[in-house]
Backbone as CSV, one residue per row, in Angstrom:
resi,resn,N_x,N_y,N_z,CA_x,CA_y,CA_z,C_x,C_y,C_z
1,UNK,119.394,55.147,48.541,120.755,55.660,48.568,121.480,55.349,47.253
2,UNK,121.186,54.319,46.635,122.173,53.527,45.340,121.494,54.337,44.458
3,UNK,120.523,54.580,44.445,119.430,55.636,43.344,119.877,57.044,43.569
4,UNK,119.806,57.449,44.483,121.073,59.153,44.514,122.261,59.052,44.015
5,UNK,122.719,58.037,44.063,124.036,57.949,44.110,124.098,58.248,42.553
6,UNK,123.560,56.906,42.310,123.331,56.725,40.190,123.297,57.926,39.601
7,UNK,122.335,58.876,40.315,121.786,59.998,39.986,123.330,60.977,39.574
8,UNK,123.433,61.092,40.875,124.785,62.441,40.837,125.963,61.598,40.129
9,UNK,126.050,60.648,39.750,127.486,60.131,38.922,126.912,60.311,37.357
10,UNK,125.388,60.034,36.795,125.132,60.565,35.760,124.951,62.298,35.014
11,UNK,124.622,62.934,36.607,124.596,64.250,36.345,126.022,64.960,36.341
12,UNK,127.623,63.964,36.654,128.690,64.333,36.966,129.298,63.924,35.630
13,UNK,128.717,63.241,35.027,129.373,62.614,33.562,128.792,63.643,32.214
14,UNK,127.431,63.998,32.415,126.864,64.965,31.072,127.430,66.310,31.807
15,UNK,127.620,66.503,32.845,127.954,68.067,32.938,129.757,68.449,33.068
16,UNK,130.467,67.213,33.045,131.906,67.002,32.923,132.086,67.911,31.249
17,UNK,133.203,68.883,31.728,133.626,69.458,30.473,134.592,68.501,29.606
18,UNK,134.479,68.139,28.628,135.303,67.336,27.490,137.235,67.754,27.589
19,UNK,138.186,66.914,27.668,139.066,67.135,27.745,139.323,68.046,26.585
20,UNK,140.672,69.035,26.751,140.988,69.296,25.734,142.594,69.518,25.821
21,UNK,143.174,69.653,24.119,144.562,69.610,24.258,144.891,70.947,24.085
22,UNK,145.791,71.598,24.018,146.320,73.049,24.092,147.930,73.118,23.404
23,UNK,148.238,73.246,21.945,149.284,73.348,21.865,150.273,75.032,21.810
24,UNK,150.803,75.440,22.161,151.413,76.689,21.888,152.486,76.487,21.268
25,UNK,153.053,77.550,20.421,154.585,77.850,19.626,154.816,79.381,19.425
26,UNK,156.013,79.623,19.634,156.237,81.162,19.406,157.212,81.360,18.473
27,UNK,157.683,79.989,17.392,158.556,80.378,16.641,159.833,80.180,17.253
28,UNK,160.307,79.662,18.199,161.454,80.116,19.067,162.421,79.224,18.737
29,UNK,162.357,78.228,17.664,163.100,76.638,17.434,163.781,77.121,15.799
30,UNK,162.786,78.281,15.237,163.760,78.433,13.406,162.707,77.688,13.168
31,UNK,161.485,77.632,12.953,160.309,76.814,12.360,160.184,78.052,11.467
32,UNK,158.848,78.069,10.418,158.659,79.155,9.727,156.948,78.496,9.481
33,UNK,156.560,77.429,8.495,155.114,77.168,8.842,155.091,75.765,7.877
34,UNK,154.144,75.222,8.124,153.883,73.965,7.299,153.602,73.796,5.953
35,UNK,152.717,74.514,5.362,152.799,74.883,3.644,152.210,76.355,3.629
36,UNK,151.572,76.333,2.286,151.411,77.564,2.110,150.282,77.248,0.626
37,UNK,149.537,78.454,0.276,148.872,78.451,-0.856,149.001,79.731,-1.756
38,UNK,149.559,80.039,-2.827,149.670,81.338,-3.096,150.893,81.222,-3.033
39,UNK,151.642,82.981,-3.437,153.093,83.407,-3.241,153.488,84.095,-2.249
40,UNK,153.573,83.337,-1.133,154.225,84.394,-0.389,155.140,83.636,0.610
41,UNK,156.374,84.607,0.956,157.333,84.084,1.600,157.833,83.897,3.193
42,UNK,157.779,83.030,3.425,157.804,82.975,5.732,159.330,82.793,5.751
43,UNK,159.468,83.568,6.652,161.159,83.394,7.208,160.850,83.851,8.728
44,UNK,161.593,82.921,8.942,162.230,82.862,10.970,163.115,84.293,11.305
45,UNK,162.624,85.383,11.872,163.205,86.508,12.116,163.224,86.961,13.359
46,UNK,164.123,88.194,14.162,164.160,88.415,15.280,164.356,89.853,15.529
47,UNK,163.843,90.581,14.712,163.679,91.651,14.718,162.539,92.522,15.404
48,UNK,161.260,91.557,15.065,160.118,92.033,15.686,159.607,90.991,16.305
49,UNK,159.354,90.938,17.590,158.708,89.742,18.454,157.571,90.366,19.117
50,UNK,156.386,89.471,19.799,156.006,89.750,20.488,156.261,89.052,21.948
51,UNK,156.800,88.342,21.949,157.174,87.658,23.064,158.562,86.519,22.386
52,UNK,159.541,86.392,23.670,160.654,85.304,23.118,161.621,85.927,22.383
53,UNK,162.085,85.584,21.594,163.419,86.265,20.222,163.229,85.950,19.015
54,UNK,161.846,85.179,18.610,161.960,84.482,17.362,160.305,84.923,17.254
55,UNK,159.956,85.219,15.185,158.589,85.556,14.894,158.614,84.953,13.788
56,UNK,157.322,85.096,13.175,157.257,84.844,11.438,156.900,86.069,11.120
57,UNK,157.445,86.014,9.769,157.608,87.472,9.271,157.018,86.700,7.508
58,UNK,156.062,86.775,7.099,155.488,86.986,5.845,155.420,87.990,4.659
59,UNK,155.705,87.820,3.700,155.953,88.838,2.565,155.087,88.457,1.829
60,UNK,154.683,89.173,1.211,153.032,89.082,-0.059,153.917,88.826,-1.024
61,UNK,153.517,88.274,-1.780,154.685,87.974,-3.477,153.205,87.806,-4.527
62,UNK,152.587,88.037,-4.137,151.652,87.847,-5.374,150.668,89.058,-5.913
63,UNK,150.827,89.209,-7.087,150.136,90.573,-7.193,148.463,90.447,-7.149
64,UNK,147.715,89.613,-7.598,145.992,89.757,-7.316,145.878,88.253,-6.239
65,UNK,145.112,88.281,-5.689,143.983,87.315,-4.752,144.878,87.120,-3.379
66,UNK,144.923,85.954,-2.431,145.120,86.263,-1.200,145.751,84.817,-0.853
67,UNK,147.260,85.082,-0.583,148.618,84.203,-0.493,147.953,83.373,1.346
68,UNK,148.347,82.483,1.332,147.787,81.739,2.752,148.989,81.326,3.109
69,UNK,149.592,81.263,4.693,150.321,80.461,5.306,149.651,79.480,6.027
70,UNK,149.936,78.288,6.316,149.604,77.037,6.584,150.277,77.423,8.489
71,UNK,149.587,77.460,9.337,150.593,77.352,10.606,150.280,76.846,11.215
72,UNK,149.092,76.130,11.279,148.492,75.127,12.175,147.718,74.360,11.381
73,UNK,147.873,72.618,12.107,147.001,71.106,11.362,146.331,70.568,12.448
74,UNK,145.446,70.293,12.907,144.556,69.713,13.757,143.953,68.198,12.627
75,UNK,144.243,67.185,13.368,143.614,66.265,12.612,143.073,64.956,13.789
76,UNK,142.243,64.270,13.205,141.394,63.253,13.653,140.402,63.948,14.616
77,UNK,139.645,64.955,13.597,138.309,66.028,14.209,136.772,65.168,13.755
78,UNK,136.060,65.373,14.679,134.836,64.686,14.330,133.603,65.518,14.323
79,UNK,132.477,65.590,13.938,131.710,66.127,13.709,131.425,66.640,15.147
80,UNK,131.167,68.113,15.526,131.205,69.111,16.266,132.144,69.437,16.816
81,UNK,133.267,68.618,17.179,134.467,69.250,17.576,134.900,70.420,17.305
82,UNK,135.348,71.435,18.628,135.357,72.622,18.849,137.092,73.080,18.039
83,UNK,137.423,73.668,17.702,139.095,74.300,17.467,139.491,75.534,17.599
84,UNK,139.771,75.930,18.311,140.022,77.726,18.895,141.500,77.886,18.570
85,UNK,141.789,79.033,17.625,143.078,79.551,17.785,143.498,80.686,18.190
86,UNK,144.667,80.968,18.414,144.472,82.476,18.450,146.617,82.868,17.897
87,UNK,146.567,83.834,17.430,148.016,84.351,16.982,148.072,85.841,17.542
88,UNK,148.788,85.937,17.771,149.601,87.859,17.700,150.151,87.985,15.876
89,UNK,149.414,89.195,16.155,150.273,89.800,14.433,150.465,91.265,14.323
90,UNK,151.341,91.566,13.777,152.123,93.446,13.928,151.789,93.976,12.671
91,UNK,151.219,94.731,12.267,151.565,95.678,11.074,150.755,97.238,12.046
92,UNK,151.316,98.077,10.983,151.716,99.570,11.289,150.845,100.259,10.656
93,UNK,149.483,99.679,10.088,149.395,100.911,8.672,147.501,100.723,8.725
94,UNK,146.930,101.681,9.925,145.356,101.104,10.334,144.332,101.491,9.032
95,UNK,143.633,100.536,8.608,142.469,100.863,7.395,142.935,100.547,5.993
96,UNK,144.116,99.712,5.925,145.000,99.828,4.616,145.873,98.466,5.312
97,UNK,146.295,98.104,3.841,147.445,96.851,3.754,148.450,97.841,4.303
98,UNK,149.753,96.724,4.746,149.753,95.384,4.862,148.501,95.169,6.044
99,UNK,147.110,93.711,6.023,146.655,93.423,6.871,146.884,92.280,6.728
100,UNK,146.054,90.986,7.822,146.169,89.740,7.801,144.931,89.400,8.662
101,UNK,144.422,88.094,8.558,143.186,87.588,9.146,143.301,86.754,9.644
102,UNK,142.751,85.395,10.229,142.886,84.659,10.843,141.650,83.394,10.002
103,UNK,142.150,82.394,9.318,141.405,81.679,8.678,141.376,79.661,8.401
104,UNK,140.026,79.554,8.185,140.331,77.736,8.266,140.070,77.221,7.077
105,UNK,140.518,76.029,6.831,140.183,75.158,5.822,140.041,73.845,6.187
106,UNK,139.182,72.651,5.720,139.323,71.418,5.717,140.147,70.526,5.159
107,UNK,140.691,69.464,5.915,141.532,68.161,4.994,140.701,67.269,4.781
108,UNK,140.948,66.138,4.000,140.257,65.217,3.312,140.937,63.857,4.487
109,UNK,139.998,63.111,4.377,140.474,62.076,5.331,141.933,61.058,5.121
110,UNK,142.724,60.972,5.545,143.811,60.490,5.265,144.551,60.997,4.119
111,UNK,144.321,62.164,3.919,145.439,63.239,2.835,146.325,63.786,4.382
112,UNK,146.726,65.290,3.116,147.899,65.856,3.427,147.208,66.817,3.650
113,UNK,147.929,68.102,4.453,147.931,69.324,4.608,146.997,70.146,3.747
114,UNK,147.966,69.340,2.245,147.620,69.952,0.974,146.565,69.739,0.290
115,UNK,145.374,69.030,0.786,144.570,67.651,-0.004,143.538,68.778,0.858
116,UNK,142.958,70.055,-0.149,141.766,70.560,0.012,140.647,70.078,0.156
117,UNK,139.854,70.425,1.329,139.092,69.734,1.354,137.499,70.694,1.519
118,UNK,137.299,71.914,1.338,136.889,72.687,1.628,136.986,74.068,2.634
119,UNK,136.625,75.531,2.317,136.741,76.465,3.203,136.218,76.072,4.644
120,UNK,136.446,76.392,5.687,135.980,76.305,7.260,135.560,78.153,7.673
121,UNK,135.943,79.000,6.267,135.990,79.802,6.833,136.332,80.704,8.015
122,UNK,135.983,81.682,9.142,137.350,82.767,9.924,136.242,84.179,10.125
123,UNK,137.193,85.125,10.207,136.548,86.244,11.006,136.809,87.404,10.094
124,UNK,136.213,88.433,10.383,136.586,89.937,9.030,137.244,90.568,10.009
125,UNK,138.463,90.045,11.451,138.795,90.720,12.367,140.592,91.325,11.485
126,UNK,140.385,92.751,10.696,142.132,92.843,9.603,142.552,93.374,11.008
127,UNK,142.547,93.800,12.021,143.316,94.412,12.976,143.419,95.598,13.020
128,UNK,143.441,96.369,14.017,143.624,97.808,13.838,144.813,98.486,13.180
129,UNK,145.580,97.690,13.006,146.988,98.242,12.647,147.626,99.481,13.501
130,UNK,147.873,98.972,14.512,148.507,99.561,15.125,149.648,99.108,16.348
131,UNK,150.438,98.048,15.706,151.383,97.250,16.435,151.002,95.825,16.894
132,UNK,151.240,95.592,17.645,150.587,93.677,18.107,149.250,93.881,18.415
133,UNK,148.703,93.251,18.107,147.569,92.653,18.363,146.916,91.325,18.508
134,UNK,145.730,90.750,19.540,145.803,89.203,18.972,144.691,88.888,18.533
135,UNK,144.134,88.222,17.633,143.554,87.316,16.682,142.701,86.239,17.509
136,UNK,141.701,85.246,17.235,141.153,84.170,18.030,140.071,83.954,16.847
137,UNK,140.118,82.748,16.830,138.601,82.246,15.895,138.300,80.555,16.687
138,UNK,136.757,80.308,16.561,136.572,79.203,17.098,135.654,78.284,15.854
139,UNK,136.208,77.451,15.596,135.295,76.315,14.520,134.834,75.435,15.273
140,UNK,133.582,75.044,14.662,132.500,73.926,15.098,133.341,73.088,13.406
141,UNK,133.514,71.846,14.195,133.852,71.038,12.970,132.918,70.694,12.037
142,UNK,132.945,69.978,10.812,131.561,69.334,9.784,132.679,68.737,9.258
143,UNK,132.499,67.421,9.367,133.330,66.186,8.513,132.560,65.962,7.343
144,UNK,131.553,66.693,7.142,130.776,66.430,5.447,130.727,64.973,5.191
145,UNK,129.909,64.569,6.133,129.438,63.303,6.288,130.909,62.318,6.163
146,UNK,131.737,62.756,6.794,133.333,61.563,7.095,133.971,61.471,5.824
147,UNK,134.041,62.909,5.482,135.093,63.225,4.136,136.120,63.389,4.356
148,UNK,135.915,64.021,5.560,137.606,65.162,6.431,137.537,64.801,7.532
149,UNK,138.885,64.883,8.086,138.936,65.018,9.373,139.694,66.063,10.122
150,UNK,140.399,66.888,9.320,141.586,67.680,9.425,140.950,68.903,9.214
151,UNK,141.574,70.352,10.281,141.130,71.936,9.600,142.758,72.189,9.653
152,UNK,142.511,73.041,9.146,144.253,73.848,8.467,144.205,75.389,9.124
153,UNK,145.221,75.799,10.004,144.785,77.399,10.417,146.071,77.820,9.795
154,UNK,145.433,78.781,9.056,145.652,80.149,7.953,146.101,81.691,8.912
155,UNK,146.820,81.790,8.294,147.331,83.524,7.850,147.062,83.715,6.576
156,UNK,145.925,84.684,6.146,145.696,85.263,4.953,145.954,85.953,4.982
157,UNK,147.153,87.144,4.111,147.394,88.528,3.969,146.892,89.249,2.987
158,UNK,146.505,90.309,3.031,145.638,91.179,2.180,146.372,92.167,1.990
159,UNK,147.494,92.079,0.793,148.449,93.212,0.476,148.860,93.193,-0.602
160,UNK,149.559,93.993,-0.876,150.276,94.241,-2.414,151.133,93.756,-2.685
161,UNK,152.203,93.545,-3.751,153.707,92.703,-3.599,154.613,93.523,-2.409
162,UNK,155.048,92.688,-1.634,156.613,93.433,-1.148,155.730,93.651,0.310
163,UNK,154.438,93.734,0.992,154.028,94.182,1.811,154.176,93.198,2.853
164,UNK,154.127,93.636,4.160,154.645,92.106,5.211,153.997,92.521,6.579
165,UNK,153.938,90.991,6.979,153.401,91.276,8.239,154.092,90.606,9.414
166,UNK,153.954,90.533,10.904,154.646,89.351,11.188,153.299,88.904,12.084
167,UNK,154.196,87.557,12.887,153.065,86.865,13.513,153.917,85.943,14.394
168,UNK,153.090,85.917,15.632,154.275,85.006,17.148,153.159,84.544,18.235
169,UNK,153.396,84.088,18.742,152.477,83.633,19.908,151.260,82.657,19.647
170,UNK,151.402,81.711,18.607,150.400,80.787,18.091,149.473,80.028,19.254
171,UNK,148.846,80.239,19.403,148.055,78.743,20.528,146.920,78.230,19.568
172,UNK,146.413,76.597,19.533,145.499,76.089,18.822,144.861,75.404,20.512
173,UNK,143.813,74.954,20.419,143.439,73.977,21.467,142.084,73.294,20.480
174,UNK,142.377,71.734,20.632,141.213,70.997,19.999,141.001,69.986,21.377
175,UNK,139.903,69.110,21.246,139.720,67.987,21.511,141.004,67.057,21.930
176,UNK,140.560,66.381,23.009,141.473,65.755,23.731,141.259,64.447,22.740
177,UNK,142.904,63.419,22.182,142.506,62.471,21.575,143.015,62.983,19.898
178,UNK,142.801,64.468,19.771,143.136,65.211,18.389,144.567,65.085,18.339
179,UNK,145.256,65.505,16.888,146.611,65.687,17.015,147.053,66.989,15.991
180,UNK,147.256,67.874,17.149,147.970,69.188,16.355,149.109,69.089,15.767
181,UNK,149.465,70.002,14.397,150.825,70.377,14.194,150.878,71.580,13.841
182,UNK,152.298,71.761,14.678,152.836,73.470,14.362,154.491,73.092,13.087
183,UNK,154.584,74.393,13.109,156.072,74.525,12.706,156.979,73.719,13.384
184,UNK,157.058,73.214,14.424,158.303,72.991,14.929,159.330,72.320,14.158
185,UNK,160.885,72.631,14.232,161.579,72.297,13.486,162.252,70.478,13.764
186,UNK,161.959,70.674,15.301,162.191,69.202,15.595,161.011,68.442,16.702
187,UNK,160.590,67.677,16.749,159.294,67.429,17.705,160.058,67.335,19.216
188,UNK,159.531,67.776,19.904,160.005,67.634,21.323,160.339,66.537,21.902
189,UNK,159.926,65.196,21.469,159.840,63.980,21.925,160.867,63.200,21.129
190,UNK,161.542,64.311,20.541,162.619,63.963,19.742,164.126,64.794,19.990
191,UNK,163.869,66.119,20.900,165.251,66.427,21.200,165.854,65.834,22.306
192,UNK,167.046,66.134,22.602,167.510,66.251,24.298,167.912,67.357,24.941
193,UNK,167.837,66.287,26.183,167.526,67.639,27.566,168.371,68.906,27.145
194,UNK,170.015,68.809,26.414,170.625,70.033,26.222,169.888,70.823,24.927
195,UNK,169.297,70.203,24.004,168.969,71.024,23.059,167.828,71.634,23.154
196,UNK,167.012,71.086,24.188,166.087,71.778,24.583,166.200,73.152,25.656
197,UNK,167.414,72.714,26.659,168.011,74.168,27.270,168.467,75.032,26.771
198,UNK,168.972,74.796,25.726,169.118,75.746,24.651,168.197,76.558,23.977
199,UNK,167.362,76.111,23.811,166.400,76.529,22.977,165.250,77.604,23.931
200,UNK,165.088,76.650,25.314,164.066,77.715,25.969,164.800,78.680,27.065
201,UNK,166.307,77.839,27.551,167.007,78.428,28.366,166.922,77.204,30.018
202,UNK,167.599,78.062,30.880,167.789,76.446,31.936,166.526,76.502,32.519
């Protein structure tokens, strides 16, 4: 009986799915994104949503190669750790800029955002262009033997000067134990109860 038992609590532990965390943001606080690489400009707008009252709205400012927004940080990732994102993004114009992709990069261990650490690479998914659509990519981590611990999720736009896209409905989910960052303009564990009714409603 103690030998079955052993049995099914070891076969209940390797076949247990790994916790995981799940952060979402829709822009809805006046966030815009964490850095950026390249020229191009994020502003908090409410013109075009896909959900809520609030989007990011990106402008290309650079005339050759491919401007990055910074909108998601996942850090303290370990070798195979899974990272799935996914965004909504709008443009109007199918087979032709304005497009945008969905893309990763590595951090260096105890840097910044900014502290390149190699491509993670992404998907050749530019969108049909034809109003919202959503986006999803999944990384298998590589800490390059405990160089990095951090991936960076990207908006790459593929456009000309002046061309724009927007983007709303962010979700990241890593490893339980990981620690995401979005835009938010103030951390949740930092407002109160009224500024938070405000913000999502009662």
């Amino acid at each position: 009986m103690k030998t079955r038992l052993a049995i099914a609590i070891a076969v209940l532990l390797v076949s247990a799915p790994a916790l995981a965390l799940t952060t979402s943001y829709g822009w809805e606080d006046g966030g815009t994104i964490l850095s950026q690489f390249g020229d191009i400009t994020a502003t908090n707008v409410g013109d075009q949503v896909h959900s809520g009252d609030r989007s990011l709205y990106l402008v290309d400012q650079q005339a050759s190669g491919t401007p990055q927004a910074f909108v998601a940080w996942v850090v303290g990732l370990t070798d195979g750790d899974e990272v799935t994102a996914c965004f909504w993004r709008y443009d109007t114009s199918p087979g032709a800029s304005p497009s945008c992709r969905i893309w990763g990069s590595y951090t260096a261990v105890g840097g910044t955002i900014d502290d390149y650490a190699g491509s993670a690479g992404g998907n050749n998914d530019y969108g049909p262009g034809e109003g919202w659509d959503e986006v999803c990519h999944t990384w298998v981590f590589d800490s390059d033997t405990g160089a990095r611990d951090g991936l960076v999720v990207q908006v790459r736009t593929y456009s000309s000067p002046g061309d724009f896209v927007w983007i709303d409905d962010l979700e990241v989910t890593a490893p339980d134990g990981t620690v995401i960052h979005v835009p938010t303009v103030t951390p949740v564990n930092e407002r109160t109860w009224s500024g938070i009714k405000a913000l999502y409603g009662p």
